[in-house]
C-alpha positions as CSV (number, residue, x, y, z in Angstrom):
1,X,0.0,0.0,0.0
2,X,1.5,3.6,-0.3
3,X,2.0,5.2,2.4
4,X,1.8,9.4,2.5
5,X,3.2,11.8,4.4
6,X,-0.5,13.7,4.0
7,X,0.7,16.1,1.3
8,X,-1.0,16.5,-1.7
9,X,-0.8,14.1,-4.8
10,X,-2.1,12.9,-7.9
11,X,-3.4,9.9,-5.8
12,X,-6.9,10.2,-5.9
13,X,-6.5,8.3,-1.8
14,X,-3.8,9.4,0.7
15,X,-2.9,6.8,3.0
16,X,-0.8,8.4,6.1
17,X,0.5,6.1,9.8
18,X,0.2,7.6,12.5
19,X,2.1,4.3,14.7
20,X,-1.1,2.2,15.1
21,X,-3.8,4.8,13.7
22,X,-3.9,4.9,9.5
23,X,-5.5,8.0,7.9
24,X,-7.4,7.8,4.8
25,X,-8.0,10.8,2.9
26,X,-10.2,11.3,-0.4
27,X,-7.9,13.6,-2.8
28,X,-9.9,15.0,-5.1
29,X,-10.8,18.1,-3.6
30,X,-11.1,20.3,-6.9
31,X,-14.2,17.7,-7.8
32,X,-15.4,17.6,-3.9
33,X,-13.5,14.4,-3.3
34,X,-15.8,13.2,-5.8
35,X,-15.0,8.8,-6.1
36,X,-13.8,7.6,-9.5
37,X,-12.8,4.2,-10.6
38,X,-9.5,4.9,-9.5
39,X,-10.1,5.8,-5.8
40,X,-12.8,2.9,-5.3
41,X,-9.8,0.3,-6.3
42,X,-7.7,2.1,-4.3
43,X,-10.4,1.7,-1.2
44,X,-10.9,-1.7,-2.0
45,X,-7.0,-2.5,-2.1
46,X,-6.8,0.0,1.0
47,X,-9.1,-2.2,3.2
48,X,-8.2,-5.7,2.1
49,X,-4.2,-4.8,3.6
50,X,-5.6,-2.5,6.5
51,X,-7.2,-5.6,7.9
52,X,-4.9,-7.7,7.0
53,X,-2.1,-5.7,8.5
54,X,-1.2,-6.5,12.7
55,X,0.3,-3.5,13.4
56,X,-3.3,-1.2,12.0
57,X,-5.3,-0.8,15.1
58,X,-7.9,2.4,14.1
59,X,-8.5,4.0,10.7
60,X,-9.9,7.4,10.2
61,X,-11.5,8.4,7.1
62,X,-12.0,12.2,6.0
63,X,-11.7,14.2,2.7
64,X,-9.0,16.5,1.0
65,X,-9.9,20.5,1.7
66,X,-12.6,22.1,3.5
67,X,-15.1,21.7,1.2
68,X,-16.5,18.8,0.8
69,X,-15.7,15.1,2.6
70,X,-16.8,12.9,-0.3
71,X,-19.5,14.4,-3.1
72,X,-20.9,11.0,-4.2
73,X,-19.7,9.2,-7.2
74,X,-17.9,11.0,-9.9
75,X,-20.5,11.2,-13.6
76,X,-17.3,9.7,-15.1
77,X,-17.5,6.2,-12.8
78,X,-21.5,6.2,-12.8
79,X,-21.7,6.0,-16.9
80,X,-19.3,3.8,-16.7
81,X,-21.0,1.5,-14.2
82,X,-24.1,1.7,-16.1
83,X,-22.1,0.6,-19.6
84,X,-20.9,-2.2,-17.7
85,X,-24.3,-2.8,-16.6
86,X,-25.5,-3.6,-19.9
87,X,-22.9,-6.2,-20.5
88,X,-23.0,-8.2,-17.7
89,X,-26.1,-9.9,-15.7
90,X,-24.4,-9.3,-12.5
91,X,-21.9,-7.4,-11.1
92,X,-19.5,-7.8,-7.5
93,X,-20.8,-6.1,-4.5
94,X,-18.7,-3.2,-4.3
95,X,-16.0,-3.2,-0.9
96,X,-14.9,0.1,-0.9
97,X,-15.7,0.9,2.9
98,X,-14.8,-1.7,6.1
99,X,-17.7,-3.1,7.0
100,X,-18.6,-4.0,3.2
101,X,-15.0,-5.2,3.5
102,X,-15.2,-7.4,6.6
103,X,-12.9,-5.2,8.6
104,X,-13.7,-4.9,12.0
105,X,-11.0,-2.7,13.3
106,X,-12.8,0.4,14.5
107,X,-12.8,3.5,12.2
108,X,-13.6,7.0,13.1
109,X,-15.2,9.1,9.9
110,X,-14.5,12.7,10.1
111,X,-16.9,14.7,7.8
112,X,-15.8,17.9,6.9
113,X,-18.1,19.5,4.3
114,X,-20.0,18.3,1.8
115,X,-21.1,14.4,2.2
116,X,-23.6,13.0,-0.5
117,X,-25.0,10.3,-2.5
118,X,-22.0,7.5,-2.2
119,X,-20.3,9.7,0.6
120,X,-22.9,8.7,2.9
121,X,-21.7,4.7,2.8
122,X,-18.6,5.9,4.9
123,X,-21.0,8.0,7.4
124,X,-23.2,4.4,7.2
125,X,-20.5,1.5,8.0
126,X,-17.9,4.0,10.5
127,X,-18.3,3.0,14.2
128,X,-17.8,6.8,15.3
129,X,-18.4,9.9,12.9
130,X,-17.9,13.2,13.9
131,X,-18.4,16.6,11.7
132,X,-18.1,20.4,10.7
133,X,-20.1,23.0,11.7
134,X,-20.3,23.2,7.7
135,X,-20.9,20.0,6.7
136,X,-24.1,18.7,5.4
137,X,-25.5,15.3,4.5
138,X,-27.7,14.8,0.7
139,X,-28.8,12.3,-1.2
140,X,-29.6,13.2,-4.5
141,X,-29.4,10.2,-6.2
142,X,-32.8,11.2,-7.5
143,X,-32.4,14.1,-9.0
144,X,-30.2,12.5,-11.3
145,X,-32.4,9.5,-12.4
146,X,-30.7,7.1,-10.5
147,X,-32.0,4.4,-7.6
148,X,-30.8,4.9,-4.1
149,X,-30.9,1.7,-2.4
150,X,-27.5,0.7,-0.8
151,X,-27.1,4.4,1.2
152,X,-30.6,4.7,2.8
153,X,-30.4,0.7,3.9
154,X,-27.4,1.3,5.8
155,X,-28.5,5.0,7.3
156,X,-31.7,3.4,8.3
157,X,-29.8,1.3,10.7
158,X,-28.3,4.3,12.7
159,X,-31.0,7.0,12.1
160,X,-35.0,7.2,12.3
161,X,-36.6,6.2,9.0
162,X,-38.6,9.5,8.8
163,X,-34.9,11.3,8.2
164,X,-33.8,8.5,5.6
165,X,-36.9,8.7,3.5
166,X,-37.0,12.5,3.5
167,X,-33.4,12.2,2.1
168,X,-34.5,9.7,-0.4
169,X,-37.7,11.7,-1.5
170,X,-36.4,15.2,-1.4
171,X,-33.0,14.3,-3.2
172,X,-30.4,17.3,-3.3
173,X,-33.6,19.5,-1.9
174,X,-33.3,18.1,1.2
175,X,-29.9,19.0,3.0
176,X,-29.1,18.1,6.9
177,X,-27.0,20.4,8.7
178,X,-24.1,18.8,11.0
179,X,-26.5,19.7,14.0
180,X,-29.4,18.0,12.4
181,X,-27.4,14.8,12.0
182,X,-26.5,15.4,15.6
183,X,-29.6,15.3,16.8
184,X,-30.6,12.4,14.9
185,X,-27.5,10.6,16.5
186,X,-26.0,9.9,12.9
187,X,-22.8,12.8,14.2
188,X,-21.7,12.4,17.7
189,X,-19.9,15.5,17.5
190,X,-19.9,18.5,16.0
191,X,-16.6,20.7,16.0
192,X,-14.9,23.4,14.4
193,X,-13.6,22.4,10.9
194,X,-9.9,23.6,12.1
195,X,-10.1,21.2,15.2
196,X,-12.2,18.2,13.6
197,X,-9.0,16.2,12.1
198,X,-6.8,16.2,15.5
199,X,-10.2,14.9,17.1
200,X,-10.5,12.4,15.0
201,X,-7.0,11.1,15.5
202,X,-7.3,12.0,19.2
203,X,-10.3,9.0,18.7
204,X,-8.6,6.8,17.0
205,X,-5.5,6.8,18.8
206,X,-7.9,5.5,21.9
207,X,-9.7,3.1,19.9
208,X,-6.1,1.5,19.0
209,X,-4.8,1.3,23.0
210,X,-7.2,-1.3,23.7
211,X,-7.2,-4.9,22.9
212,X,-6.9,-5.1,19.0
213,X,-8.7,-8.9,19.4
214,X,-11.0,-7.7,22.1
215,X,-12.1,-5.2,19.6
216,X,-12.4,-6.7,16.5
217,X,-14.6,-9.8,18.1
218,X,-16.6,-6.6,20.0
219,X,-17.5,-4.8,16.7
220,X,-17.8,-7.7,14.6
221,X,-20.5,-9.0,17.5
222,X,-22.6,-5.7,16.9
223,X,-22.4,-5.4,13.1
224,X,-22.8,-9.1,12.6
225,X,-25.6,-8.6,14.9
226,X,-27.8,-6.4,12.8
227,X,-27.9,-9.2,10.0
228,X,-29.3,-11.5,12.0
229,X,-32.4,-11.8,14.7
230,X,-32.5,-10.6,18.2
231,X,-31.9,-14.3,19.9
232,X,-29.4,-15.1,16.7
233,X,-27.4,-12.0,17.3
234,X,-27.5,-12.8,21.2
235,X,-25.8,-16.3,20.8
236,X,-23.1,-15.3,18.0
237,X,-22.3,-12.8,20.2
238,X,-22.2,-15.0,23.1
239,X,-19.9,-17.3,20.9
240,X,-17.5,-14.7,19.9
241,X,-17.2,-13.9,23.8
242,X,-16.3,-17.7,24.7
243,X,-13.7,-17.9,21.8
244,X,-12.2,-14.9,22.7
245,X,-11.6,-16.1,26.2
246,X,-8.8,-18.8,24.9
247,X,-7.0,-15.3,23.7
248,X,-3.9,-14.0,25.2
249,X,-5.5,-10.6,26.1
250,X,-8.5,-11.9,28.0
251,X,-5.8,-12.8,30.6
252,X,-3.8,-9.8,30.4
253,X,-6.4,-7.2,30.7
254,X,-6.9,-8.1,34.3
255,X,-3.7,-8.7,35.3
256,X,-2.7,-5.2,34.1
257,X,-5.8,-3.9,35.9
258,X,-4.8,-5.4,38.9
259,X,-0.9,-4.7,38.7
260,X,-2.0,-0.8,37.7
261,X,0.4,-1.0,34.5
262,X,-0.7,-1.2,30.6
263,X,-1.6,-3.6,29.6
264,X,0.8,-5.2,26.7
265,X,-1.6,-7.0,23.7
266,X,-1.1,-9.4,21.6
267,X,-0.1,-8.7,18.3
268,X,-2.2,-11.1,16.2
């Protein structure tokens, strides 16, 4: 994977470490961080070695400029997802976020601006997201003759439905504010655009001192969970908890605790 130093590039996706916490930037800010083909394989490539990597313990996700955080999916990529459309019966599911990518290391999304139409997957499948004062949340998917489906699935999950449908039904008319979204509990906080980026790291970096296997069975228990019923959900959660207990951490945690040092994990 390339690895930035957070300046900008031609890449259309900045990937900067920060020891245990990775950054991923959208770096298209003179189309609104709009995705192309080229950023979604880069996401896609992105998550597959971010999960596969030991040493990756939080991911933040956030967008080039103070603008916009990701504008949706650039007119380039969408005709030529439809053209591909009519050759094919079927196409992949795309992976360009974590959970679509089966990465349950926690990721912090930090919105700062604009965030519609495909933007909104990110805001959808982060465990925390944070925004702006000046960002705003729009799916206008219909004003342009196209089906929302995937976005307003996953927002329905975290917000009430009467705020997803008003999204879906008033397209680009309808545009939440960051305090909106707060209320909604789709933004946990809302901060000044100069401070939202070291808050988001400032996040991350907690997320990545606890128990990197602890965690990943943890979130994976939740967002497993929401496929599946209540009493499902309850004993694959229960299951993850027993496995977890044969794991070098389960141990340590409480000796640490007890011996008032950090604890030292297990790098899996």
């Amino acid at each position: 994977m390339k690895r930035d130093t957070g300046r900008m590039t031609d890449s259309p996706l900045l990937v900067e470490r920060h020891g245990h916490v990775v950054v991923l930037t959208f770096n298209r800010p003179d189309r609104l961080n709009a995705m192309d083909n080229t950023m979604r394989a880069a996401l896609e490539q992105a998550w597959a070695e971010l999960g596969a990597d030991p040493q990756v313990r939080a991911i933040v996700t956030t967008g080039a400029g103070d603008r916009a955080f990701c504008s949706g999916a650039d007119v380039g990529m969408l005709e030529q997802t439809m053209s591909d459309a009519a050759k094919a019966t079927a196409q992949p599911f795309p992976r360009f976020t974590a959970r679509w990518s089966h990465v349950y290391k926690p990721v912090i999304c930090a919105v700062n601006g604009v965030c519609a139409g495909a933007g909104l997957h990110f805001v959808a499948c982060s465990d925390i997201v944070i925004a702006s004062e000046n960002a705003t949340f729009l799916d206008p998917h219909v004003d342009v003759g196209q089906v929302t489906a995937l976005e307003p699935i996953d927002l329905s999950r975290r917000i009430p439905l009467e705020a997803v449908l008003r999204m879906v039904v008033l397209g680009r008319s309808e545009r939440m504010s960051a305090q909106r979204a707060h209320q909604l509990g789709m933004v946990s906080e809302v901060l000044p655009q100069a401070a939202l980026r070291d808050r988001a790291l400032e996040l991350a970096e907690i997320a990545a001192s606890k128990s990197p296997a602890a965690m990943q069975a943890s979130l994976r228990s939740v967002w497993e969970g929401l496929d599946r019923g209540l009493s499902d959900a309850q004993q694959h959660g229960w299951e993850l908890l027993l496995a977890h207990r044969a794991h070098p951490d389960a141990s340590e945690g409480p000796k640490a605790f007890r011996e008032k040092r950090a604890a030292e994990w297990t790098v899996d």
